[in-house]
C-alpha positions in Angstrom: -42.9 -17.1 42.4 -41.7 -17.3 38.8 -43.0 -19.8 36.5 -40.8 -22.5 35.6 -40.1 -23.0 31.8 -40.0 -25.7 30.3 -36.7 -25.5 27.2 -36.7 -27.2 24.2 -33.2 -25.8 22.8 -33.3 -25.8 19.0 -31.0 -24.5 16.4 -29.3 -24.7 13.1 -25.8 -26.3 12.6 -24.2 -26.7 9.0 -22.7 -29.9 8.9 -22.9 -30.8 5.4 -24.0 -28.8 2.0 -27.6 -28.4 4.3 -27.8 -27.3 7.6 -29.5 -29.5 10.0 -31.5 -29.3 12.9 -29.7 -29.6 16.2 -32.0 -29.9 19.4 -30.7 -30.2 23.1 -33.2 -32.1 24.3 -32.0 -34.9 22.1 -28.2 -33.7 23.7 -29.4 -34.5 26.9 -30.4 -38.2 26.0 -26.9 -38.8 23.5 -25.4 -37.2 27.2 -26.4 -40.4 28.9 -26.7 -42.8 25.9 -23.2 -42.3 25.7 -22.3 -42.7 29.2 -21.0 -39.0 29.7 -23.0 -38.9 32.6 -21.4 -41.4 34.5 -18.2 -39.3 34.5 -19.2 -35.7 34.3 -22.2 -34.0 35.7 -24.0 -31.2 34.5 -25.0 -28.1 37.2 -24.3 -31.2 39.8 -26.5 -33.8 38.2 -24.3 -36.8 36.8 -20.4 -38.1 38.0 -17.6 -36.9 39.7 -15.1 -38.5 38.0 -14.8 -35.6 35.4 -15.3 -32.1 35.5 -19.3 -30.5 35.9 -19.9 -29.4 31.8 -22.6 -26.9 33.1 -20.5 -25.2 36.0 -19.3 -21.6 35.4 -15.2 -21.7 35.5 -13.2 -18.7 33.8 -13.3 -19.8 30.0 -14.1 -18.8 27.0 -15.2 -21.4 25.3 -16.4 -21.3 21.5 -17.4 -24.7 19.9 -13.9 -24.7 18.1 -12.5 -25.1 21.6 -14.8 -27.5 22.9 -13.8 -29.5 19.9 -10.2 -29.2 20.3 -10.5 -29.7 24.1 -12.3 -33.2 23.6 -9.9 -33.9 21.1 -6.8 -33.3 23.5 -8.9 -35.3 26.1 -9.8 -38.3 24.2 -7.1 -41.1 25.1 -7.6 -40.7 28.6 -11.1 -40.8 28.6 -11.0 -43.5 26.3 -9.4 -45.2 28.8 -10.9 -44.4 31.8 -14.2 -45.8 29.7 -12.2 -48.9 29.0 -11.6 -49.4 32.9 -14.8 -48.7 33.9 -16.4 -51.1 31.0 -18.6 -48.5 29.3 -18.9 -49.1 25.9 -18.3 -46.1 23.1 -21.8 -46.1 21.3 -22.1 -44.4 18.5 -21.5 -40.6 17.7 -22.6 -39.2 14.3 -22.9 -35.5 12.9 -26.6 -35.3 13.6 -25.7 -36.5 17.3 -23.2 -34.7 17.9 -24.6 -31.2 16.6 -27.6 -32.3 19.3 -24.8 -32.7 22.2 -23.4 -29.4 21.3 -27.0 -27.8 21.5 -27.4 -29.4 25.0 -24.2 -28.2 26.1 -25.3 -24.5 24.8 -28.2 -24.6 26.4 -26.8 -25.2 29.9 -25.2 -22.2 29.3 -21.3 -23.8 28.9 -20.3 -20.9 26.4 -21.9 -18.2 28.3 -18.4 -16.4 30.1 -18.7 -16.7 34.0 -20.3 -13.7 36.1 -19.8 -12.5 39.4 -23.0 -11.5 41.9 -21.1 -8.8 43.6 -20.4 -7.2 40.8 -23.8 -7.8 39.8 -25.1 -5.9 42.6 -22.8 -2.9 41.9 -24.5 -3.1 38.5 -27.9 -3.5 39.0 -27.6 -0.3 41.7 -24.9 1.9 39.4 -27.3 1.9 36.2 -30.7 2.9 38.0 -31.9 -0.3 37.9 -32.9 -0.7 41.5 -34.2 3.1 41.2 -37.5 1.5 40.0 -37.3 -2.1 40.4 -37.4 -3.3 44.1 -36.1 -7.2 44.3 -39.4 -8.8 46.0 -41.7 -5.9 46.0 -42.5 -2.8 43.3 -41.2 0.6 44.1 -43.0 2.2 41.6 -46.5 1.6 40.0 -45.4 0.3 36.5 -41.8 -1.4 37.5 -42.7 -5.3 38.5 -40.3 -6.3 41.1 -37.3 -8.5 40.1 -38.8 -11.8 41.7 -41.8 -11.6 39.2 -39.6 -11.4 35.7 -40.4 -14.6 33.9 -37.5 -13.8 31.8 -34.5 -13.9 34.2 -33.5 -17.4 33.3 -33.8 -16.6 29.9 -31.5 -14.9 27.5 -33.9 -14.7 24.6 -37.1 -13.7 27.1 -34.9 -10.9 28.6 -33.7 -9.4 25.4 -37.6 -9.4 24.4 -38.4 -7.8 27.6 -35.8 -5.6 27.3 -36.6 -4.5 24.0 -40.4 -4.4 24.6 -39.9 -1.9 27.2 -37.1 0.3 26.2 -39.2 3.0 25.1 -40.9 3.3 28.5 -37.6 3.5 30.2 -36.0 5.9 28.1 -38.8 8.4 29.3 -38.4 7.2 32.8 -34.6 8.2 32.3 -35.6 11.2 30.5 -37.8 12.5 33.2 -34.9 11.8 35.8 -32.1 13.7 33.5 -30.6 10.5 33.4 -28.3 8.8 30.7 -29.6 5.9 29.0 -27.2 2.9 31.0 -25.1 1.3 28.0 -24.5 -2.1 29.5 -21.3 -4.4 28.6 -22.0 -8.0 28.1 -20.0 -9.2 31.2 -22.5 -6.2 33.1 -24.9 -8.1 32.2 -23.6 -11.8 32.9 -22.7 -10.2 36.2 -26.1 -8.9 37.0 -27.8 -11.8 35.9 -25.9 -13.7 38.0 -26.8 -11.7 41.1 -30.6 -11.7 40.5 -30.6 -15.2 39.4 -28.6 -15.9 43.1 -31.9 -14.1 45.2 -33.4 -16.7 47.2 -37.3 -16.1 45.1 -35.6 -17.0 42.0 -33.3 -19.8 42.7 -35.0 -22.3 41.4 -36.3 -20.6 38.3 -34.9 -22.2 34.7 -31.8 -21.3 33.7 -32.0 -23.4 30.7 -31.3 -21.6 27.4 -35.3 -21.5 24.8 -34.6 -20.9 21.2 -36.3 -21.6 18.2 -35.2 -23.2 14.8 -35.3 -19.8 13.2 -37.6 -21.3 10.3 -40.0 -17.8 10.5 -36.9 -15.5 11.5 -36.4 -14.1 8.0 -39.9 -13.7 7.5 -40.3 -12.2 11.2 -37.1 -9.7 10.2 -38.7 -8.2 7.4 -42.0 -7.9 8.7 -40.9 -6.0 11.9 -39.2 -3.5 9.4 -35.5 -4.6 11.0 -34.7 -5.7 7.2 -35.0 -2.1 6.0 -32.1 -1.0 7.6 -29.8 -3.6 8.6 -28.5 -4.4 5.7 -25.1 -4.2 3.8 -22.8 -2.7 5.8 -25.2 -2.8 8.4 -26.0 -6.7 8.3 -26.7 -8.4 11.4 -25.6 -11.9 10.9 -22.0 -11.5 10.7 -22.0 -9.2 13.9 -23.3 -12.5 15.4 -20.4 -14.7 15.1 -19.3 -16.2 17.9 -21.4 -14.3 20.2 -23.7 -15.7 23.0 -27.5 -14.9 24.0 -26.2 -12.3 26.3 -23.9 -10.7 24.3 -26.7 -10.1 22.2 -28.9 -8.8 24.7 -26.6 -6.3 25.7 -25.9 -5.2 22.4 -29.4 -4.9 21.7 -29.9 -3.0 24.8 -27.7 -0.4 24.0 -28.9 -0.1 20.5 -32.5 1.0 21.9 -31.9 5.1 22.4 -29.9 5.3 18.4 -33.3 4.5 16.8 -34.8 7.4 15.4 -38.6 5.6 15.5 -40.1 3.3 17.9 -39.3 -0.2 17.1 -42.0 -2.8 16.6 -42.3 -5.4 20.0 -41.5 -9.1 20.0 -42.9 -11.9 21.7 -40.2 -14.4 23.2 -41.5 -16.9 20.3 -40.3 -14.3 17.5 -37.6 -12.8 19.0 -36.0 -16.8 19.3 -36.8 -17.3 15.7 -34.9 -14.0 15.0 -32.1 -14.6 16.8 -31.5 -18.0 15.4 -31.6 -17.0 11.9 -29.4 -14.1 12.6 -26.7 -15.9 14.7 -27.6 -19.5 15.4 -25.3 -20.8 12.5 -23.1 -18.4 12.9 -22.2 -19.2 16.1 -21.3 -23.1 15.4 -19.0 -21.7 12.2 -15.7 -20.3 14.4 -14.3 -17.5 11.8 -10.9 -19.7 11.2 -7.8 -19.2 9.0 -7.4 -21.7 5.8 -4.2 -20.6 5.0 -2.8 -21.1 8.9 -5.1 -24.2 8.9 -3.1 -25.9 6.5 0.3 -25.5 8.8 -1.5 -27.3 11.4 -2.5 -30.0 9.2 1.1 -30.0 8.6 2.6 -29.8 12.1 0.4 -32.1 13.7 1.8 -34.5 11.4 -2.4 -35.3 9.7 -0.4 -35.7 6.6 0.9 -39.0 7.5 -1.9 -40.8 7.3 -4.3 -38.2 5.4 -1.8 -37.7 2.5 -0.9 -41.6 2.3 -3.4 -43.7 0.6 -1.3 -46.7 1.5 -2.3 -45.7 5.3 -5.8 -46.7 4.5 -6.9 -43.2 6.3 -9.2 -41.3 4.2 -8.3 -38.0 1.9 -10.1 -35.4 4.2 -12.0 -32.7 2.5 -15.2 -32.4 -0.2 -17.6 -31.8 2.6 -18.8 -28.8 4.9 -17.4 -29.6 8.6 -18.2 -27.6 12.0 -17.1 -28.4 15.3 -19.1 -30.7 15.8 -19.1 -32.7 13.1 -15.2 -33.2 13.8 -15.7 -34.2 17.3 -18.0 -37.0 15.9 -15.4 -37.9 13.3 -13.9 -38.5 16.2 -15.2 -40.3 18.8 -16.1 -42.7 15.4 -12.9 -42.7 14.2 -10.2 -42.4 16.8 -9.5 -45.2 19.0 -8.7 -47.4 15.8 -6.6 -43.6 14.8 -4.9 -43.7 18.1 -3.6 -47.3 17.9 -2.2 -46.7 14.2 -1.0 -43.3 16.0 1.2 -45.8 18.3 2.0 -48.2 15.8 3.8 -45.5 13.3 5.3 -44.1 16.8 3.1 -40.6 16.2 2.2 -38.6 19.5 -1.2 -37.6 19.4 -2.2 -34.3 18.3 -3.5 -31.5 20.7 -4.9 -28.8 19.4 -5.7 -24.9 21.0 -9.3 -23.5 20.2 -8.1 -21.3 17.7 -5.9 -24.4 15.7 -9.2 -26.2 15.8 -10.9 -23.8 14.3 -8.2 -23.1 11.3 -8.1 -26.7 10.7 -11.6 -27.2 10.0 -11.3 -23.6 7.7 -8.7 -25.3 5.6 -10.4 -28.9 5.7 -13.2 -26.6 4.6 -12.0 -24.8 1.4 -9.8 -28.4 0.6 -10.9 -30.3 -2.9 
């Protein structure tokens, strides 16, 4: 039976000049402080008014999009919290960067998977050649049931790492191709090992660290020595998930020319989040198409008047998150002056979201 692991999501979000911590197990409290869970649910926990946050649908979310899509959403729920006589709380940067981290570590930006594809991957790339799902088929090849790291992005990339070198001679031995892996494959086939009755129950709850030691870790492992310039990892990074990186990282294995130094799950988290952790809260957006929307969506009105009494936006660093707590501070009084001036609220697609906040950005 697999151990259960206990996740204590933390990463880096740049919200102002300084990044900040962000850590989902504070998420998971502002999630309920704030009432969420009495309308939505996460993996079946919570309400059914709203939609389960932690159930895998076809999207694609990145946090630009989550922004934007709490943004389109806001007056209703503000209403349906109004009905219901749940108050707002408070939402600021620092809370809201934890509620983001909560979300990622229930896995809400991972892209959906299918189990019977996952099958057809886990038997088409030799993986069930050695690895039986309950029981070993061969001597040094533990069966799926016993890999603590299923439920675990960073834990599977370390194993899969750690062990590369022993499977590339199993491979060789077999005149077999090493198995390049996509990053859906691998969403797929996690999902179908992750849906065997032995390891339904195991975590599936994301464990990263702050990255404090990652730079220190990357130069000591000898990773610094190549990956740099051109070869840099950290812009590779943006936007991607845990498994994305996983695969990629997989398929990377074979193209090194010496064996690579091993990781424990501890150092390969604190890796990974100096790599990519910011990178993946800063969507790549466009200033220059950034400024239309704060154009079309008519932000000008109040933004550019000073007799509105709405603030001149710009002079500070903004992420996703920090805009959806701008937000939930700042919009019901926005919506009613919205009404009053006879100005539909603004919805926003993922990608406007994300060249807003790129202009808002770069704006003196």
């Amino acid at each position: 039976m697999m151990r259960k692991l206990v996740v204590a999501f933390i990463t880096v979000v740049c919200l102002e000049a300084a990044p900040i911590a962000a850590d989902s197990a504070r998420g998971a409290r502002v999630f309920e402080i704030l009432s969420c869970i009495q309308c939505h649910s996460i993996n079946g926990t919570g309400g059914a008014v709203a939609p389960d946050l932690g159930r895998s649908i076809d999207r694609n979310f990145t946090p630009a999009t989550l922004a934007a899509t709490m943004w389109n959403h806001a007056p209703i729920m503000w209403a349906a919290m109004r009905e219901r006589n749940i108050p707002m709380g408070d939402l600021d940067d620092q809370a809201a960067a934890d509620l983001f981290a909560y979300f990622y570590s229930v896995r809400f930006f991972e892209k959906p998977g299918d189990a019977a594809r996952g099958k057809t991957v886990f038997e088409s790339k030799h993986c069930a050649d050695c690895h039986g799902l309950t029981e070993a088929r061969l001597p040094a090849a533990r069966p799926v049931a016993q890999w603590e790291s299923i439920g675990q992005p960073v834990a599977l990339a370390t194993a899969l790492w750690n062990h590369a070198a022993t499977m590339r001679a199993a491979f060789a031995d077999r005149n077999l191709k090493w198995p390049a892996l996509t990053s859906q494959d691998l969403t797929d086939l996690l999902v179908y090992l992750r849906n065997l009755p032995p390891i339904r129950a195991a975590s599936n709850r994301v464990e990263i660290s702050s990255g404090a030691e990652g730079e220190a870790l990357f130069r000591s492992k000898g990773c610094g020595g190549c990956h740099t310039g051109r070869l840099a990892l950290a812009s590779r990074f943006q936007g991607k998930t845990l498994t994305d990186i996983a695969a990629a990282m997989w398929n990377h294995q074979p193209l090194m020319t010496s064996a690579p130094a091993a990781f424990t799950p501890l150092e390969m988290g604190e890796v990974t989040s100096y790599l990519w952790a910011v990178q993946f809260f800063q969507d790549a957006g466009d200033p220059g198409a950034g400024r239309r929307v704060f154009t079309s969506k008519r932000c000008v009105a109040c933004h550019e008047d000073a007799a509105s009494g709405a603030p001149k936006l710009g002079g500070k660093a903004l992420s996703a998150a920090a805009m959806v707590a701008a937000l939930w501070h700042h919009g019901p009084q926005m919506l009613n002056q919205m009404k009053a001036s006879n100005i539909p609220w603004p919805h926003f697609e993922g990608a406007q979201m994300s060249n807003l906040i790129a202009f808002l950005n770069i704006r003196n």
